[in-house]
LOFI-75073 format. One record per residue (C-alpha): residue number from 1; residue in three letters; z, y, x. Coordinates in steps of 0.02 Angstrom, whole numbers, plus 50000, padded with zeros to 5 digits. Layout:
<figus>
[NUM, "ALA", [Z, Y, X]]
...
</figus>
This chain:
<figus>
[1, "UNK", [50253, 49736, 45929]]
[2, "UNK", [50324, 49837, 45778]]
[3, "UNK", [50188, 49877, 45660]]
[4, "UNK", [50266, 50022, 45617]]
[5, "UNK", [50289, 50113, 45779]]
[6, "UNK", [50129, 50211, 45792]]
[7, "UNK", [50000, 50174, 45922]]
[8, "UNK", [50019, 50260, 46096]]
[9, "UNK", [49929, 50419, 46138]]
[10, "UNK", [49807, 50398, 46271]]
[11, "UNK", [49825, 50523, 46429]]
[12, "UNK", [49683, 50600, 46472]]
[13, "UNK", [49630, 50643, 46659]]
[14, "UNK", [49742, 50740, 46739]]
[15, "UNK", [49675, 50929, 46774]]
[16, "UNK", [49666, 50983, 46949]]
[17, "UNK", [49708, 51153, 47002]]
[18, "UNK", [49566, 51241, 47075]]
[19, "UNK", [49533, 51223, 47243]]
[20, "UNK", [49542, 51389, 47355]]
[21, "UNK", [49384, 51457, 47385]]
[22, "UNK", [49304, 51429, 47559]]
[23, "UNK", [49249, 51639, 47566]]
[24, "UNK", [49341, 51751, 47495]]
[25, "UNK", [49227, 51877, 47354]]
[26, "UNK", [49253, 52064, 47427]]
[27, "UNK", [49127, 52148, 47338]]
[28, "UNK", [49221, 52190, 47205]]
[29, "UNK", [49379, 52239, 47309]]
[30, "UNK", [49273, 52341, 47445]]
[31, "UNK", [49353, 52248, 47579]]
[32, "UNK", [49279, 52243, 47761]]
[33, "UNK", [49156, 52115, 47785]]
[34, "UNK", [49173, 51981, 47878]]
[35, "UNK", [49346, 51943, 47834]]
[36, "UNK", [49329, 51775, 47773]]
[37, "UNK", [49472, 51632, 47742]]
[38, "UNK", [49554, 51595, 47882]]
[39, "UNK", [49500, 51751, 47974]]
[40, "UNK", [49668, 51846, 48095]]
[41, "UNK", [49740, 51967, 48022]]
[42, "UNK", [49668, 52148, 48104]]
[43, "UNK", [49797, 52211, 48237]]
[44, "UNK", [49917, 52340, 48204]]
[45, "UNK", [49906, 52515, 48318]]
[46, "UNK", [50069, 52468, 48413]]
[47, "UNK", [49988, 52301, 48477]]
[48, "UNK", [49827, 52383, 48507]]
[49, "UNK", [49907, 52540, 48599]]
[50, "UNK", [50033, 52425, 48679]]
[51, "UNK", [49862, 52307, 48765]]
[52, "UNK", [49772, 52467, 48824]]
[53, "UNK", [49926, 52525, 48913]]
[54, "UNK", [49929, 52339, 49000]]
[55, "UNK", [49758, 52345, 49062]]
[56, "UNK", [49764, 52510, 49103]]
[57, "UNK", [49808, 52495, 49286]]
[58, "UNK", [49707, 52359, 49330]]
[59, "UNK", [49524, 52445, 49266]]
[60, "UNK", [49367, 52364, 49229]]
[61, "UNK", [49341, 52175, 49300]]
[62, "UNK", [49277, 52184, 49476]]
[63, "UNK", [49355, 52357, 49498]]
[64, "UNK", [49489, 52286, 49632]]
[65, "UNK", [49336, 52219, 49738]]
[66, "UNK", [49238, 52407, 49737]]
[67, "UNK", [49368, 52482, 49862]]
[68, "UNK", [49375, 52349, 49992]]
[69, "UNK", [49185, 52322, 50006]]
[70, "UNK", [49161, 52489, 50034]]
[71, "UNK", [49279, 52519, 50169]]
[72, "UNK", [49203, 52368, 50259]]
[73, "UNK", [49030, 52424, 50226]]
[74, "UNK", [49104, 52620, 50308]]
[75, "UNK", [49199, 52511, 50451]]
[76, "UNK", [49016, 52394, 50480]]
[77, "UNK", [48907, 52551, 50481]]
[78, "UNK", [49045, 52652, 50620]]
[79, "UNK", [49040, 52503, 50734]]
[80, "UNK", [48858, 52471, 50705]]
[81, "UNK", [48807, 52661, 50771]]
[82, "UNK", [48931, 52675, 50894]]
[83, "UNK", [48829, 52514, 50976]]
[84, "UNK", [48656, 52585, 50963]]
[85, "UNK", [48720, 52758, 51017]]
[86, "UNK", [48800, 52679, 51192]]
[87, "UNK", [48656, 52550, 51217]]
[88, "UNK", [48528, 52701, 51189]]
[89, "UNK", [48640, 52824, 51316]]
[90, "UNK", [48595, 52690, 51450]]
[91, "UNK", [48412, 52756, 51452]]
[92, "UNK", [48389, 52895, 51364]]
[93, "UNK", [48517, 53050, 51379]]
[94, "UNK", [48574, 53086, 51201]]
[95, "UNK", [48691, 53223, 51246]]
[96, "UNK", [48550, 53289, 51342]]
[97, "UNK", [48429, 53295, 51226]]
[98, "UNK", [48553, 53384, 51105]]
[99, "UNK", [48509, 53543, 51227]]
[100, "UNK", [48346, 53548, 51211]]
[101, "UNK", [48324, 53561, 51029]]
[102, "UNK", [48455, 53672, 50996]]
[103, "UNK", [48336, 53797, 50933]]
[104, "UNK", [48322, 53928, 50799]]
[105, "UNK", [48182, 54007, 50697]]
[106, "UNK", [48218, 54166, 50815]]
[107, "UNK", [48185, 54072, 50963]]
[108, "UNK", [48014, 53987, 50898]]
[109, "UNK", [47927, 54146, 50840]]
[110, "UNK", [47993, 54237, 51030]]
[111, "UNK", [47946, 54078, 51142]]
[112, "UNK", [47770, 54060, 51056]]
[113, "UNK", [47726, 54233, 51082]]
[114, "UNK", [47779, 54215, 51263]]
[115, "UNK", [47650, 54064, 51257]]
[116, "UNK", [47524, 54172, 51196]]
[117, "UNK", [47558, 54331, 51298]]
[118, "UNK", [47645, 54317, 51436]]
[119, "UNK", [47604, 54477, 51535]]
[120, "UNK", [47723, 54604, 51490]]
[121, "UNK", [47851, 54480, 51510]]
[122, "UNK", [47980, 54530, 51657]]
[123, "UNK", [48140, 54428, 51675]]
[124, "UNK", [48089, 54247, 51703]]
[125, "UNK", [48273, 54180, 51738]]
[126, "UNK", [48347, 54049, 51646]]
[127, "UNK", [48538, 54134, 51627]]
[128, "UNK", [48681, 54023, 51648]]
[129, "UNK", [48858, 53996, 51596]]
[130, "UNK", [48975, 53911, 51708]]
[131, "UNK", [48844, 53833, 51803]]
[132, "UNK", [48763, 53770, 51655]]
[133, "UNK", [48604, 53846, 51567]]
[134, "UNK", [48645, 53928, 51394]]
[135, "UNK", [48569, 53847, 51226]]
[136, "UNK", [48362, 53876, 51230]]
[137, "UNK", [48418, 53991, 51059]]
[138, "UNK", [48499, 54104, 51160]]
[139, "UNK", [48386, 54113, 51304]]
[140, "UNK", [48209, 54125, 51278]]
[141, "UNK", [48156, 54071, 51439]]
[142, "UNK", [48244, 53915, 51427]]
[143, "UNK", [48150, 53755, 51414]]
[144, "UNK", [48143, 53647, 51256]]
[145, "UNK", [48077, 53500, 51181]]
[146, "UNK", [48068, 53540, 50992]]
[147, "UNK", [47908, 53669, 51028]]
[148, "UNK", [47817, 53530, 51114]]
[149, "UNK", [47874, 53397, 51001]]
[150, "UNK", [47801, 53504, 50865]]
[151, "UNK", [47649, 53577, 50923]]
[152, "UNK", [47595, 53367, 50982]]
[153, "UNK", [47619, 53317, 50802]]
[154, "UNK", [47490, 53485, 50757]]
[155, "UNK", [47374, 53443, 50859]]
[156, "UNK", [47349, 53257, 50809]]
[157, "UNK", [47340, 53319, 50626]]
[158, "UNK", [47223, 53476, 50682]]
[159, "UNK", [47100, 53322, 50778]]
[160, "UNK", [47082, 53218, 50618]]
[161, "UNK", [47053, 53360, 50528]]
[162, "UNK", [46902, 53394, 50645]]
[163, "UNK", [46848, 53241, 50647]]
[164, "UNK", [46829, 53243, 50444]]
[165, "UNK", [46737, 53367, 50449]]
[166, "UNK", [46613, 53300, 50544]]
[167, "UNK", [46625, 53137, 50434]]
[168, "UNK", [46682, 53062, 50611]]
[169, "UNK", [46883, 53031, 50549]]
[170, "UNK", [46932, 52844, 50567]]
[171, "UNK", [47110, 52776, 50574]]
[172, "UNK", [47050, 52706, 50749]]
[173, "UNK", [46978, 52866, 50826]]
[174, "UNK", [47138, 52952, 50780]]
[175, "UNK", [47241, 52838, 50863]]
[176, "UNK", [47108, 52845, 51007]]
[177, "UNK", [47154, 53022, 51007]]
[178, "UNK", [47346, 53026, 50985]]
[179, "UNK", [47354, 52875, 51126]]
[180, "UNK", [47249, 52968, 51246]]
[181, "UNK", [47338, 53134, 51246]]
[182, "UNK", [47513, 53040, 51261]]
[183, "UNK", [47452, 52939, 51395]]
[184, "UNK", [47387, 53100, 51491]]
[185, "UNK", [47550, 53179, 51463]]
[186, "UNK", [47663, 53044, 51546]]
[187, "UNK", [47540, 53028, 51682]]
[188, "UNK", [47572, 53217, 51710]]
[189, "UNK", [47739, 53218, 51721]]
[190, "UNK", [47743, 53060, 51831]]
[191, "UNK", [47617, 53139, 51937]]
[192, "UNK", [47729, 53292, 51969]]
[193, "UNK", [47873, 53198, 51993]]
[194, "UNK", [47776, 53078, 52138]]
[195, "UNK", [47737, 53252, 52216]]
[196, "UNK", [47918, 53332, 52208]]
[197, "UNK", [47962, 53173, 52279]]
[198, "UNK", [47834, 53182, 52459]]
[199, "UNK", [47849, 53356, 52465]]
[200, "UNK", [48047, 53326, 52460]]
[201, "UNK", [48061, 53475, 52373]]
[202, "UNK", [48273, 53512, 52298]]
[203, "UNK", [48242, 53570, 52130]]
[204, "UNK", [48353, 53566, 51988]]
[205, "UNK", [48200, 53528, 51873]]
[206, "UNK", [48224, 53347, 51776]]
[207, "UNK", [48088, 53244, 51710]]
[208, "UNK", [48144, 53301, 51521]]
[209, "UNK", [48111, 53487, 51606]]
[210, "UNK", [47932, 53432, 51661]]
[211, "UNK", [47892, 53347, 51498]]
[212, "UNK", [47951, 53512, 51387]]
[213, "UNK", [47837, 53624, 51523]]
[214, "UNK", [47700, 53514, 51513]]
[215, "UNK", [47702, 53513, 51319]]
[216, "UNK", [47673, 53695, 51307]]
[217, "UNK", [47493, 53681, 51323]]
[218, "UNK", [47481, 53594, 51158]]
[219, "UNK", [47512, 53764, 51068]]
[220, "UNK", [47353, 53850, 51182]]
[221, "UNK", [47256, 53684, 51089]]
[222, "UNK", [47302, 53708, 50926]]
[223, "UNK", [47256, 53903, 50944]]
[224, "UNK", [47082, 53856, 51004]]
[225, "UNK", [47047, 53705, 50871]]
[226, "UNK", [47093, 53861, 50754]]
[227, "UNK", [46983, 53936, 50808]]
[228, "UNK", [46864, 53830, 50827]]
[229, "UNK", [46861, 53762, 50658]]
[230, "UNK", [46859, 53953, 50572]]
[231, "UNK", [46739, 54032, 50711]]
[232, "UNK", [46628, 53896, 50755]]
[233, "UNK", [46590, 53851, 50957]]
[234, "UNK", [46600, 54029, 50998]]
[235, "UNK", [46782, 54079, 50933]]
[236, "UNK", [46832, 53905, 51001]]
[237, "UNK", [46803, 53963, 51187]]
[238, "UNK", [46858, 54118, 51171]]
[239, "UNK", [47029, 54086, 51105]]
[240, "UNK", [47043, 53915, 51229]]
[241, "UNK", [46991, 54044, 51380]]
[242, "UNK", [47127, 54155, 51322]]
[243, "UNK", [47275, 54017, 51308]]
[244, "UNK", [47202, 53945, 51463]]
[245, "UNK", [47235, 54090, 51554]]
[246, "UNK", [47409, 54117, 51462]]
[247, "UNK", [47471, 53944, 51516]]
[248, "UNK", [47425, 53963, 51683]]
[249, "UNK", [47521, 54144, 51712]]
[250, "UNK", [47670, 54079, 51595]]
[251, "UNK", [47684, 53923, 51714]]
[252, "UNK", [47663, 54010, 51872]]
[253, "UNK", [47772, 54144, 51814]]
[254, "UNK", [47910, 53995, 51768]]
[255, "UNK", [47890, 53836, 51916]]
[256, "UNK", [47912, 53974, 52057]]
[257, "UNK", [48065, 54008, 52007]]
[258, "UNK", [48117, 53825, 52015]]
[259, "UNK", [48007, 53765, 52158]]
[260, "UNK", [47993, 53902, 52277]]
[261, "UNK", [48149, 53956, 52383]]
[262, "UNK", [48238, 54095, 52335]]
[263, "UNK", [48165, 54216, 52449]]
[264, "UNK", [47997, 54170, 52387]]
[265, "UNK", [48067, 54188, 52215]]
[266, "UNK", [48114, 54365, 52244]]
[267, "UNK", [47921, 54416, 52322]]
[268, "UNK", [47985, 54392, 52509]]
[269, "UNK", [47850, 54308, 52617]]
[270, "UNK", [47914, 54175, 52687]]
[271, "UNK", [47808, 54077, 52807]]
[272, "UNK", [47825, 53894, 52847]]
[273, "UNK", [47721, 53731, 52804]]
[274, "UNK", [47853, 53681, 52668]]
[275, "UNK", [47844, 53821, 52571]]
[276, "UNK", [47674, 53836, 52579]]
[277, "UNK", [47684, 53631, 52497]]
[278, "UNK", [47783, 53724, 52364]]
[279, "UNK", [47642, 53851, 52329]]
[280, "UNK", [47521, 53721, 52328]]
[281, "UNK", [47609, 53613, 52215]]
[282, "UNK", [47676, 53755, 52113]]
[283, "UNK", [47477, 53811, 52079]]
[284, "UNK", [47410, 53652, 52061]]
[285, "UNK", [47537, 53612, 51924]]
[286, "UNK", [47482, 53786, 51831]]
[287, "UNK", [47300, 53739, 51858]]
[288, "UNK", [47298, 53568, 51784]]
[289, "UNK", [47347, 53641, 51610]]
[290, "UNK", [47184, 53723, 51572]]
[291, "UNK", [47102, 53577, 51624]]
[292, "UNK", [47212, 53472, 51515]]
[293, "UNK", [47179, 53574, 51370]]
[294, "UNK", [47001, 53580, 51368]]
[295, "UNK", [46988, 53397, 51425]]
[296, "UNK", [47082, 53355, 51237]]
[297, "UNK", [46990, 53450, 51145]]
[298, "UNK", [46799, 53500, 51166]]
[299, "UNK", [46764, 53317, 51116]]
[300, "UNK", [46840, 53364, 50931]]
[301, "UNK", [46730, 53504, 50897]]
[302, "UNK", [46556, 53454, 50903]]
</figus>
């Protein structure tokens, strides 16, 4: 080694460069938070325009299943009622019963005061349109079933009210009661029907006919449980005595015209064993309402 060659300089450690920070500092810069290293870049308003377009036809998720549930549901529900609508027109005449509550508020308030006072009443005939009866709204002495329907669901409310006020109501006793008077009511019209059928009497008179006649009385009720429950005992038989004598002349006034033969119809005596039957049958149909209607009732009003 030359002695004169100075001595070599030592090299320090080399310096790093500084390492890029794992978070970027944005409070001084007022840049939007959470826009760290490695974060995307935010996307432009062509790329964002240009997605919404894309997705535009096909709408939310799920959307493409919303239409064809539906119109299975709609096709499920057609099919389904179109099966309990022909299994129910084996028993029970739909298209029939259409007729009888084709009613109006015109037609109530007329046919209940015909209930109620049926004396000055003179033209008793149902009218007809190629040979079928017109709508009950448009003929007052048409039968119906929406009067009867009505004036049973009154009187079953109008009993447990009587009974609470006696402290007598139960859920049992009003059943007792609502049973009862349906039971009496079938066994009416099946008791009429038996005697049309020994008498072999031609009427056009169904058994839907004989159920809406037979339901009339249920108005005379309600008027005398009114009564009853405003006037005491006394207003109670007065008002039943009245409706018990407007039932009878309002079904006299209407069977003969369906039971009797025409001639007897139109006041002509006509003598002869089977219409005699007819008379018979005609007033003992008429005299079993007032019975009826005090038989239902002068247990609820003690």
């Amino acid at each position: 080694m030359d002695p004169a060659a100075p001595p070599p300089k030592r090299r320090g450690p080399a310096r790093l460069a500084d390492p890029r920070p794992l978070f970027e500092d944005t409070s001084a810069t007022g840049a939007s938070p959470g826009r760290g290293f490695g974060a995307p870049p935010p996307p432009s308003a062509s790329s964002a325009s240009s997605s919404s377009s894309s997705s535009a036809p096909f709408g939310p998720p799920g959307a493409f299943l919303a239409e064809p549930v539906s119109s299975l549901a709609a096709a499920y529900g057609s099919s389904l009622a179109s099966h309990v609508e022909g299994n129910l027109g084996r028993w029970v005449p739909v298209s029939r019963l259409k007729y009888y509550f084709a009613v109006d508020t015109v037609y109530v308030g007329r046919k209940l005061r015909l209930l109620v006072f049926p004396f000055g009443h003179q033209d008793w005939q149902v009218r007809y349109q190629q040979d079928t009866p017109v709508a009950p709204r448009f003929d007052v002495n048409a039968p119906d079933l929406y009067i009867p329907a009505m004036a049973f669901l009154t009187y079953i409310l109008l009993a447990g009210l009587a009974l609470g006020t006696q402290n007598r109501f139960s859920p049992d006793s009003l059943g007792l009661v609502a049973s009862s008077a349906l039971a009496w009511l079938l066994l009416e019209v099946l008791s009429v029907l038996l005697s049309l059928y020994l008498v072999t009497v031609s009427t056009d008179l169904t058994p839907i006919d004989l159920l809406a006649f037979a339901g009339y009385k249920y108005v005379g009720m309600i008027v005398g449980l009114v009564a009853g429950l405003l006037l005491g005992r006394v207003g109670y038989y007065v008002a039943l005595t009245w409706c018990c004598l407007s039932i009878f002349v309002f079904m006299i006034r209407t069977l003969r015209l369906k039971l009797l033969s025409e001639a007897a119809a139109e006041g002509v005596l006509v003598r002869g064993a089977k219409n005699q039957l007819r008379m018979y049958l005609t007033m003992a149909i008429a005299a079993a309402q007032p019975l009826f209607m005090y038989w239902l009732t002068f247990h609820l009003l003690r």
